[in-house]
PyMOL Python script that loads the backbone (N, CA, C, O; Angstrom):
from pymol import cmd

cmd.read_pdbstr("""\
ATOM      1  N   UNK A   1     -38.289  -0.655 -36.088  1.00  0.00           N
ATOM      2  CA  UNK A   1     -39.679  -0.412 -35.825  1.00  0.00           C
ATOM      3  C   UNK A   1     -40.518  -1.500 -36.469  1.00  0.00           C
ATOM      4  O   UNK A   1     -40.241  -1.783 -37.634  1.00  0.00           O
ATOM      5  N   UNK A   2     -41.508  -2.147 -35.867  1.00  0.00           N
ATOM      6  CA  UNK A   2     -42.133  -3.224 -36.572  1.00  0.00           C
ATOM      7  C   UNK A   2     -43.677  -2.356 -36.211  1.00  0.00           C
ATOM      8  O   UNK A   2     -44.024  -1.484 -35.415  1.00  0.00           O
ATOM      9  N   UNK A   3     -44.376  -3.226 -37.378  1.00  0.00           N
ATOM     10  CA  UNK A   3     -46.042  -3.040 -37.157  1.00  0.00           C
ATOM     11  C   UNK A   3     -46.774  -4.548 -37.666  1.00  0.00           C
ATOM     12  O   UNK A   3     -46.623  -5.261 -38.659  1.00  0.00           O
ATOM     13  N   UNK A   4     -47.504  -4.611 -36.631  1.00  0.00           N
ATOM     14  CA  UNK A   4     -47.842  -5.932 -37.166  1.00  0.00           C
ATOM     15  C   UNK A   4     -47.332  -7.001 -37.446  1.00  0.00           C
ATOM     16  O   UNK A   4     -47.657  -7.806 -38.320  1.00  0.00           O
ATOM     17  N   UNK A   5     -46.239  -7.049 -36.459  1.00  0.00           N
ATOM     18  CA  UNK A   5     -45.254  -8.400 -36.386  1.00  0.00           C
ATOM     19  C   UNK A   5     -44.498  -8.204 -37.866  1.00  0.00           C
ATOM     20  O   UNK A   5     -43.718  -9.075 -38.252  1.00  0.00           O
ATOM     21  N   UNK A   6     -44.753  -7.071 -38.637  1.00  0.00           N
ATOM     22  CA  UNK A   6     -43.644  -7.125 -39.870  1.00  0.00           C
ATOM     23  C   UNK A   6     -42.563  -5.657 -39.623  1.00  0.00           C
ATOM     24  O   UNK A   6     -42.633  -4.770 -38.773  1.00  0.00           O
ATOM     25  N   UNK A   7     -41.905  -5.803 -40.386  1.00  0.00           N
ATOM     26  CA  UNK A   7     -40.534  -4.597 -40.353  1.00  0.00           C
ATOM     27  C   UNK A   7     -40.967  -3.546 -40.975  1.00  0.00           C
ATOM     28  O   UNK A   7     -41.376  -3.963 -42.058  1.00  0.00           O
ATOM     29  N   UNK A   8     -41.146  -2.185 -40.905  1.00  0.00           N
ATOM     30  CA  UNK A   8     -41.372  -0.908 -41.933  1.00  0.00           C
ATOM     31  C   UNK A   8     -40.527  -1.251 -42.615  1.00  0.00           C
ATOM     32  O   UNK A   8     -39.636  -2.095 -42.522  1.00  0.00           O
ATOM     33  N   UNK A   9     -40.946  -0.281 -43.621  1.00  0.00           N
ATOM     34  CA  UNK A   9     -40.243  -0.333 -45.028  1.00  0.00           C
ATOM     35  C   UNK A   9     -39.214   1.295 -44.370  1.00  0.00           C
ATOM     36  O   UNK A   9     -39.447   2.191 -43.558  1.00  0.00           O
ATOM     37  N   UNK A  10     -37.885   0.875 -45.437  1.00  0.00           N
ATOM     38  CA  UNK A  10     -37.104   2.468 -45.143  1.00  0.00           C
ATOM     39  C   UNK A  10     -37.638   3.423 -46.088  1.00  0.00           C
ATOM     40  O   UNK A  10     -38.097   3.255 -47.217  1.00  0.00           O
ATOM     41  N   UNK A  11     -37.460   4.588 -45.301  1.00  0.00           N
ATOM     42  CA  UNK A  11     -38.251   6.120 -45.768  1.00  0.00           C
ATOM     43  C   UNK A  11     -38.153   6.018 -47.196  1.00  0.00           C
ATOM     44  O   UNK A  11     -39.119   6.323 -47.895  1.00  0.00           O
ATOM     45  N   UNK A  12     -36.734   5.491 -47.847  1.00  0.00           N
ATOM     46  CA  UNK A  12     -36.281   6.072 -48.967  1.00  0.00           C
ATOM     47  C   UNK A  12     -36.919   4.816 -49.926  1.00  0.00           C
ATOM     48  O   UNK A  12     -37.239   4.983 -51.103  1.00  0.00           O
ATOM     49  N   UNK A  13     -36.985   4.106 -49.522  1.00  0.00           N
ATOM     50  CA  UNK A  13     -38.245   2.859 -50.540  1.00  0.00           C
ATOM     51  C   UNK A  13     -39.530   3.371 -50.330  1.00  0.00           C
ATOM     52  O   UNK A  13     -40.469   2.724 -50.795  1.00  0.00           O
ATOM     53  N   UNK A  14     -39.711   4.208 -49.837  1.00  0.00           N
ATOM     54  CA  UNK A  14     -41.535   5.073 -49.540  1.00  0.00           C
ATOM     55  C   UNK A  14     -41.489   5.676 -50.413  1.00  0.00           C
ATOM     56  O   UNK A  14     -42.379   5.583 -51.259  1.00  0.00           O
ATOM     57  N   UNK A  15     -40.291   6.655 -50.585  1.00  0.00           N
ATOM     58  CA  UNK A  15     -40.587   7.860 -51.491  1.00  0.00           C
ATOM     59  C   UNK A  15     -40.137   7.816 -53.063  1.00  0.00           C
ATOM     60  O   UNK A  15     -40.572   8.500 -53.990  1.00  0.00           O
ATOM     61  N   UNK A  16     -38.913   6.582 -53.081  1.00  0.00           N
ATOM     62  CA  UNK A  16     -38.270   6.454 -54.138  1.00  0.00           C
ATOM     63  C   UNK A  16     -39.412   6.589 -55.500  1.00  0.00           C
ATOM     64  O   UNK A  16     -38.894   7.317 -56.346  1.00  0.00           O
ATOM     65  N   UNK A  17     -40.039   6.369 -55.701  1.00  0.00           N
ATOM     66  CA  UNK A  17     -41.160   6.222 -56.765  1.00  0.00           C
ATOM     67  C   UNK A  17     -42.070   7.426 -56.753  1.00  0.00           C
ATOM     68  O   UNK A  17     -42.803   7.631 -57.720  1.00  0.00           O
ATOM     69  N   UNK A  18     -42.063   8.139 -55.832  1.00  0.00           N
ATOM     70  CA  UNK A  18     -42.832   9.541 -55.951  1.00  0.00           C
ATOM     71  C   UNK A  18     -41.744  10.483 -55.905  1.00  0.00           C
ATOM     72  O   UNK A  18     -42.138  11.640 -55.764  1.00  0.00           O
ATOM     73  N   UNK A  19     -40.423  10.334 -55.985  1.00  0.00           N
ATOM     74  CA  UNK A  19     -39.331  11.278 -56.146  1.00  0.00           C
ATOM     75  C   UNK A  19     -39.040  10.976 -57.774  1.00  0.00           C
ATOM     76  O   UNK A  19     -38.799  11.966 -58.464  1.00  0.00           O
ATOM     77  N   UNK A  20     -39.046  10.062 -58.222  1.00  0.00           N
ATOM     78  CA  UNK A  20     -38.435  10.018 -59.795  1.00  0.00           C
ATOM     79  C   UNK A  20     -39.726  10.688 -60.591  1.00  0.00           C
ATOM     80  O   UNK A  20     -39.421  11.437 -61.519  1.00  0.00           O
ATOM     81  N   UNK A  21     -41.015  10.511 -60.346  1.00  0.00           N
ATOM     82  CA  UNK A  21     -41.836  11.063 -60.591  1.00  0.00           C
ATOM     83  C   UNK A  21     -42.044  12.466 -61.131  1.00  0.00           C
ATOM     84  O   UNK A  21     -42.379  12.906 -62.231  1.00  0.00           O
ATOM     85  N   UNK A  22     -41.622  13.191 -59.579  1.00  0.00           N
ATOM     86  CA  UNK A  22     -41.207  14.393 -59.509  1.00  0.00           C
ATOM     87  C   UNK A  22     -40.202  14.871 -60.492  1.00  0.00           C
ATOM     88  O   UNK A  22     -40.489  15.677 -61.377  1.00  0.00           O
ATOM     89  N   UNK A  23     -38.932  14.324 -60.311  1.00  0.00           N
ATOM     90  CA  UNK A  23     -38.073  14.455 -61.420  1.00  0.00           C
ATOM     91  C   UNK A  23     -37.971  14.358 -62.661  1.00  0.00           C
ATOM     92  O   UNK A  23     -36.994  14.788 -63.273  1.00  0.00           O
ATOM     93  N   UNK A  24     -38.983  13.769 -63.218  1.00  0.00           N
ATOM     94  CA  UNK A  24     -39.494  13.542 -64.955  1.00  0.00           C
ATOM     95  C   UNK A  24     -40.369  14.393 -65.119  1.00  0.00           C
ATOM     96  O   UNK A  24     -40.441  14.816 -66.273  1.00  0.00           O
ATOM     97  N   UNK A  25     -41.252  14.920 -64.210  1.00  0.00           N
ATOM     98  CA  UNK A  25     -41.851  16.124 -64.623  1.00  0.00           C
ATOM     99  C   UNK A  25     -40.852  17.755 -64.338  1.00  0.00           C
ATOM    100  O   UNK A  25     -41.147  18.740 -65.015  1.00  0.00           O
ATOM    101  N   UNK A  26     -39.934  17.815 -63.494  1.00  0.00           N
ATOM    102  CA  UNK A  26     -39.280  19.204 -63.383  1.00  0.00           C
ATOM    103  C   UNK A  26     -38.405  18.883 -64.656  1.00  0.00           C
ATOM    104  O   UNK A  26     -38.055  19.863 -65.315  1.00  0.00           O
ATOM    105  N   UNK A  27     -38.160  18.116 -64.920  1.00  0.00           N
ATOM    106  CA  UNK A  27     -37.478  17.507 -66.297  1.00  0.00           C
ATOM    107  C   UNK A  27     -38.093  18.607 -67.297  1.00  0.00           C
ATOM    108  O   UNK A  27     -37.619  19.603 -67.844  1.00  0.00           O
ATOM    109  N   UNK A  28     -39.345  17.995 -67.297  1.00  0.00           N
ATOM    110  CA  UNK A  28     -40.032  18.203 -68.379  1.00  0.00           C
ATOM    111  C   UNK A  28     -40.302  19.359 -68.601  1.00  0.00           C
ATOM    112  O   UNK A  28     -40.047  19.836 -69.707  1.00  0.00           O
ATOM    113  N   UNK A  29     -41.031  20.290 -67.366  1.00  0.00           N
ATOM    114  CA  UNK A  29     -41.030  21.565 -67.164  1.00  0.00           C
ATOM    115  C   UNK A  29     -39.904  22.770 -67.783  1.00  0.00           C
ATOM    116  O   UNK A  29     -40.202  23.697 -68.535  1.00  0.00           O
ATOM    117  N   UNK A  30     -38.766  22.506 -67.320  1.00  0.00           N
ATOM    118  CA  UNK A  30     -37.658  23.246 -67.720  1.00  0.00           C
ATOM    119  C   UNK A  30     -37.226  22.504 -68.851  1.00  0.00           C
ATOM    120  O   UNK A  30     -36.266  23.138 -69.290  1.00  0.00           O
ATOM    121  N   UNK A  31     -37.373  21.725 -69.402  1.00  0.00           N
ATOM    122  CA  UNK A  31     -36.942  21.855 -71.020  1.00  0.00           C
ATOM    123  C   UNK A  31     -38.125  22.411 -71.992  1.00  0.00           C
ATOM    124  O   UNK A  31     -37.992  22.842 -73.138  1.00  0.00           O
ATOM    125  N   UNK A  32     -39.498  22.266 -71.112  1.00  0.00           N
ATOM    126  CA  UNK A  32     -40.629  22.968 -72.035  1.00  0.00           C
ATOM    127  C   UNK A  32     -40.069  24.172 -72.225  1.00  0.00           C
ATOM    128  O   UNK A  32     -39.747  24.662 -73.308  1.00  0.00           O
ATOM    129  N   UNK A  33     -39.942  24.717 -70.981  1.00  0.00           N
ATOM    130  CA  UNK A  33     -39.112  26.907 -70.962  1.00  0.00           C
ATOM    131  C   UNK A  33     -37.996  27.135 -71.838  1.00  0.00           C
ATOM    132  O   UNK A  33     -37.703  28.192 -72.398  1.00  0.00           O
ATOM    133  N   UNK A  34     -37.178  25.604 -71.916  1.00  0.00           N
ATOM    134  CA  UNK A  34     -35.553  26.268 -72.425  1.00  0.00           C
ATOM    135  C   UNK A  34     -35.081  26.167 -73.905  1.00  0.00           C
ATOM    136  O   UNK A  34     -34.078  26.550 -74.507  1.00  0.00           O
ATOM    137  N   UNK A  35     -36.596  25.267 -74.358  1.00  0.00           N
ATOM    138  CA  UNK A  35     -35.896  25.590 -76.259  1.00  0.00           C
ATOM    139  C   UNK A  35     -36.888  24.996 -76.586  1.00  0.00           C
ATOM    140  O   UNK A  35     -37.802  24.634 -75.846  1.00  0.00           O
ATOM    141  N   UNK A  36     -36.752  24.797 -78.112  1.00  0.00           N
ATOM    142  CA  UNK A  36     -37.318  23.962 -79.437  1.00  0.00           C
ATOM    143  C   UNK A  36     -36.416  22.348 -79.477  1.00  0.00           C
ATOM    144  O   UNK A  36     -35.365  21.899 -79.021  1.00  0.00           O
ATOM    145  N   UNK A  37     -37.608  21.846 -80.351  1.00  0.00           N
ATOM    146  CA  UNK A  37     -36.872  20.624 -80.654  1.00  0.00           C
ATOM    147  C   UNK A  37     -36.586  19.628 -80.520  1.00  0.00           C
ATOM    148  O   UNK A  37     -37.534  18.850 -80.616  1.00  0.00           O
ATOM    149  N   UNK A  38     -35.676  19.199 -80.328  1.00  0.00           N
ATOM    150  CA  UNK A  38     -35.225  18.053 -79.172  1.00  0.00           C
ATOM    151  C   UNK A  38     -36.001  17.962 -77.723  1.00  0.00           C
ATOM    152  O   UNK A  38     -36.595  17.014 -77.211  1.00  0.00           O
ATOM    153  N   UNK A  39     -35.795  19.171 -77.300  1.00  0.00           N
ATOM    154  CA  UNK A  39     -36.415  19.570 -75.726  1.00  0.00           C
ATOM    155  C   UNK A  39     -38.281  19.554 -75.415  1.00  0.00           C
ATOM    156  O   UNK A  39     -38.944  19.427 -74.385  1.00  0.00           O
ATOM    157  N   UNK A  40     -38.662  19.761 -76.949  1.00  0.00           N
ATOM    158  CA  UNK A  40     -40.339  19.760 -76.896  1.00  0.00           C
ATOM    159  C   UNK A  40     -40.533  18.221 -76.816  1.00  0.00           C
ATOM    160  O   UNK A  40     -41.542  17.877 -76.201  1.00  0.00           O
ATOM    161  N   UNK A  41     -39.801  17.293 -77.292  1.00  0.00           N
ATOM    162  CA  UNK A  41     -40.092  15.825 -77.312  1.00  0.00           C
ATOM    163  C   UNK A  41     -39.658  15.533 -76.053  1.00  0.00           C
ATOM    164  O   UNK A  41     -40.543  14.894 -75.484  1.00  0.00           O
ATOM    165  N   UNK A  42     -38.471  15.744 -75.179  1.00  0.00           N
ATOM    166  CA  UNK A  42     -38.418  15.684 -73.447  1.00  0.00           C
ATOM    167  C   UNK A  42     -39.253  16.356 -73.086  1.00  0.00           C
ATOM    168  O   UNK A  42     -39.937  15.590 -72.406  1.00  0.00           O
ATOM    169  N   UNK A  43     -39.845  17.589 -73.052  1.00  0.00           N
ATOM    170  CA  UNK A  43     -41.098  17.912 -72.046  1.00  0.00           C
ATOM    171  C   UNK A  43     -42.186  16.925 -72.456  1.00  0.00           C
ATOM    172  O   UNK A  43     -42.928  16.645 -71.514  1.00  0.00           O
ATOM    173  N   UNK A  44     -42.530  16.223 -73.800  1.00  0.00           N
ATOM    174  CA  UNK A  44     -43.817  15.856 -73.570  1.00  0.00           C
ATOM    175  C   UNK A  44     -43.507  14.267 -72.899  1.00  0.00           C
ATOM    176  O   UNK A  44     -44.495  13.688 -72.448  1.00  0.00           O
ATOM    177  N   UNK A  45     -42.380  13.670 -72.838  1.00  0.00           N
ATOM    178  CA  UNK A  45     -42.379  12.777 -72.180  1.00  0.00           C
ATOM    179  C   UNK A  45     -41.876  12.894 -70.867  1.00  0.00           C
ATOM    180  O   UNK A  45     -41.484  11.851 -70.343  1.00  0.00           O
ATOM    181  N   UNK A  46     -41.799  14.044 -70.164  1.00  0.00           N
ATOM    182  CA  UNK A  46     -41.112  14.121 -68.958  1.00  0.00           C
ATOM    183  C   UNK A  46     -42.700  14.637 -68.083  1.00  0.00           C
ATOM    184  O   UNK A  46     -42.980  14.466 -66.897  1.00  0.00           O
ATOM    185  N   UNK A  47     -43.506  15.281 -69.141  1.00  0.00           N
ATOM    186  CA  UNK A  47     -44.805  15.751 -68.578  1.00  0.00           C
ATOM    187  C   UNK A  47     -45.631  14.423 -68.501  1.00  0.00           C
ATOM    188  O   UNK A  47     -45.920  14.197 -67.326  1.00  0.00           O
ATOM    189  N   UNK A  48     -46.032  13.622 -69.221  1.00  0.00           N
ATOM    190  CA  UNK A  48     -46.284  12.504 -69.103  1.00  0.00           C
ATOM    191  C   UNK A  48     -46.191  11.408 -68.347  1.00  0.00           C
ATOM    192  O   UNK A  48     -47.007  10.554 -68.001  1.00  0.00           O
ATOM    193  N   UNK A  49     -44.851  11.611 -68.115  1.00  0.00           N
ATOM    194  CA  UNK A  49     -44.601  10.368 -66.875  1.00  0.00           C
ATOM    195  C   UNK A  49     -46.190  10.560 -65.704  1.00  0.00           C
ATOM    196  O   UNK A  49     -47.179   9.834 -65.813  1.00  0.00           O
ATOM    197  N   UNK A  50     -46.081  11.425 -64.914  1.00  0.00           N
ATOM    198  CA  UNK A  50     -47.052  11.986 -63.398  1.00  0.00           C
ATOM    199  C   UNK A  50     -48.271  11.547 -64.451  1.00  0.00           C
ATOM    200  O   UNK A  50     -48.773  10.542 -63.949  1.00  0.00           O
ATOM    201  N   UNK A  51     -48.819  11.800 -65.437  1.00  0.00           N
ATOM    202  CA  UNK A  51     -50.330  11.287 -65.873  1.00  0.00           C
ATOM    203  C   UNK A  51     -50.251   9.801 -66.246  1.00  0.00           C
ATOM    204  O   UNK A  51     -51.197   9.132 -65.831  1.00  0.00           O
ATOM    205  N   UNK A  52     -49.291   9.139 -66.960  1.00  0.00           N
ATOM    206  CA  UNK A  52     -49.350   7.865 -66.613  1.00  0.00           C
ATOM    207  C   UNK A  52     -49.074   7.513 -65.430  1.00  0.00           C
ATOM    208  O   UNK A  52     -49.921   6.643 -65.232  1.00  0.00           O
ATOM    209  N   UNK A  53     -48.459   7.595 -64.494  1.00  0.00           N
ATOM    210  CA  UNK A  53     -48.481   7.089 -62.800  1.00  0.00           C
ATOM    211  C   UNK A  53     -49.491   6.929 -63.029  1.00  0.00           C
ATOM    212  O   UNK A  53     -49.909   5.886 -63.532  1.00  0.00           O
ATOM    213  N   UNK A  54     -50.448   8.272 -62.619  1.00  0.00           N
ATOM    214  CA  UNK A  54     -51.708   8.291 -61.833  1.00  0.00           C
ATOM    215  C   UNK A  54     -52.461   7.375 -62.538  1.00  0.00           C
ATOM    216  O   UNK A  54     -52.953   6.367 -62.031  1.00  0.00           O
ATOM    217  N   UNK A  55     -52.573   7.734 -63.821  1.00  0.00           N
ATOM    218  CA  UNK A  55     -53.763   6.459 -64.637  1.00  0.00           C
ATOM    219  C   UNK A  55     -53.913   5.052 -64.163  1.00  0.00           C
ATOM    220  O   UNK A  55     -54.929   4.411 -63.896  1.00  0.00           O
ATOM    221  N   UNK A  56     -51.790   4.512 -64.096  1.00  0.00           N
ATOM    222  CA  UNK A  56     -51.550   3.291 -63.825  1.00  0.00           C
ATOM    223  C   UNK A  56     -52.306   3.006 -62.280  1.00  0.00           C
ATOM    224  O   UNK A  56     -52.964   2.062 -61.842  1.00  0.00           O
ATOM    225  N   UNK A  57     -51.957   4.029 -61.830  1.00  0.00           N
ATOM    226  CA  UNK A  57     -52.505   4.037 -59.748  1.00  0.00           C
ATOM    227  C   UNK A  57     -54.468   3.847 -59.904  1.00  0.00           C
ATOM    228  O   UNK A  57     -55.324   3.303 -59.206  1.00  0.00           O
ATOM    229  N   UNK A  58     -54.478   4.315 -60.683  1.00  0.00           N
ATOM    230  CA  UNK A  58     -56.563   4.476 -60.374  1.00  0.00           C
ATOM    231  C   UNK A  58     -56.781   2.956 -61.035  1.00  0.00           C
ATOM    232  O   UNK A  58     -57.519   2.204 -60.399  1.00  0.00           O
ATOM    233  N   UNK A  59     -56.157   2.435 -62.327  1.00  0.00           N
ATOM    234  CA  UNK A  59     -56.969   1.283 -62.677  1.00  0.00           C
ATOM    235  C   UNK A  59     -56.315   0.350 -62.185  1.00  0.00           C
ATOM    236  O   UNK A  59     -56.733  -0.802 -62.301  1.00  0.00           O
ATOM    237  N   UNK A  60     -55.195   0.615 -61.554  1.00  0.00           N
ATOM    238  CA  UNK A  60     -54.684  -0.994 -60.736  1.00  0.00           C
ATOM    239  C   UNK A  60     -55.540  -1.122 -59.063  1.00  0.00           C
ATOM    240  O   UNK A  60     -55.630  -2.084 -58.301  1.00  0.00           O
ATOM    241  N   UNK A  61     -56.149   0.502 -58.935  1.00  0.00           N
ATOM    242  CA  UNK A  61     -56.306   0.402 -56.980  1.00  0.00           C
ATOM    243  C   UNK A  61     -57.315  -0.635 -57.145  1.00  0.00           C
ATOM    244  O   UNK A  61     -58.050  -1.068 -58.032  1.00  0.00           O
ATOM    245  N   UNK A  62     -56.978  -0.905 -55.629  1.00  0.00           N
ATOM    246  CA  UNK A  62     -57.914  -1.943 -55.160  1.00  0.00           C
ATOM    247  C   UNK A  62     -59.123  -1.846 -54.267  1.00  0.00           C
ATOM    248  O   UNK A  62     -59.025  -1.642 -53.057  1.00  0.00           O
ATOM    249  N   UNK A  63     -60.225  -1.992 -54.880  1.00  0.00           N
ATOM    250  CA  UNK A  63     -61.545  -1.538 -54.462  1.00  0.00           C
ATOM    251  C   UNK A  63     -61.887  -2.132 -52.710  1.00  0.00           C
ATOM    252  O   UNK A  63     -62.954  -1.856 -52.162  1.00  0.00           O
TER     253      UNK A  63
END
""", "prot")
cmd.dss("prot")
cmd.show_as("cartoon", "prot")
cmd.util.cbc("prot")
cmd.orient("prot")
């Protein structure tokens, strides 16, 4: 499939970066539920990931 005389990109280079995303936060989620400890320092960096994206996404967009 082309657009614009260039090639699409494949599905899985579309999503790859909004799927790991996803996954550092369900990360994070279920180790927040499943203990102390160790697991409170993975939820706060697994919760984190999705708010740094977005931060990184708003001050890099292009006006």
């Amino acid at each position: 499939m082309t657009r614009g005389g260039r090639r699409s990109g494949r599905l899985g280079a579309t999503f790859a970066m909004p799927a790991a995303i996803c996954v550092a936060g369900v990360i994070g989620l279920v180790s927040a539920l499943t203990g102390d400890g160790w697991r409170d320092a993975l939820a706060w960096v697994g919760l984190a990931v999705p708010v740094i994206a977005t931060a990184w996404a708003m001050a890099t967009r292009r006006k």
